[in-house]
Residue, then its C-alpha position, 0 to 999 in steps of 0.5 A: x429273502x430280505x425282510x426290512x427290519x420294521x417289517x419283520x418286528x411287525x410281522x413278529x408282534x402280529x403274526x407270532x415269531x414262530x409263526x412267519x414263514x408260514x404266513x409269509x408262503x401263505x400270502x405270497x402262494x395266494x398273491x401268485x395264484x392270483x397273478x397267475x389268474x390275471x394273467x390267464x384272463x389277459x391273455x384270454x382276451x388278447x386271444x379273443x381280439x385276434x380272432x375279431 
């Protein structure tokens, strides 16, 4: 995975240089469950439009 560099700096001041691989699995597990989520509900509904 490609950081840009004043990313990576800010993640480094915010975060803590040993510390950001774990933040960065973290929020992306978080953000792809939630997309999976989403996902899910839309094609609940599309499911529930057929049936109509």
């Amino acid at each position: 995975v490609k950081i840009n560099t004043q990313l990576y700096q800010q993640l480094k001041t915010q975060i803590g240089k040993g510390k950001i691989s774990e933040f960065v699995e973290k929020t992306l597990t978080e953000k792809l469950e939630q997309k999976e989520q989403e996902l899910e509900l839309a094609y609940k509904e599309i499911a529930q439009d057929k049936k109509r």
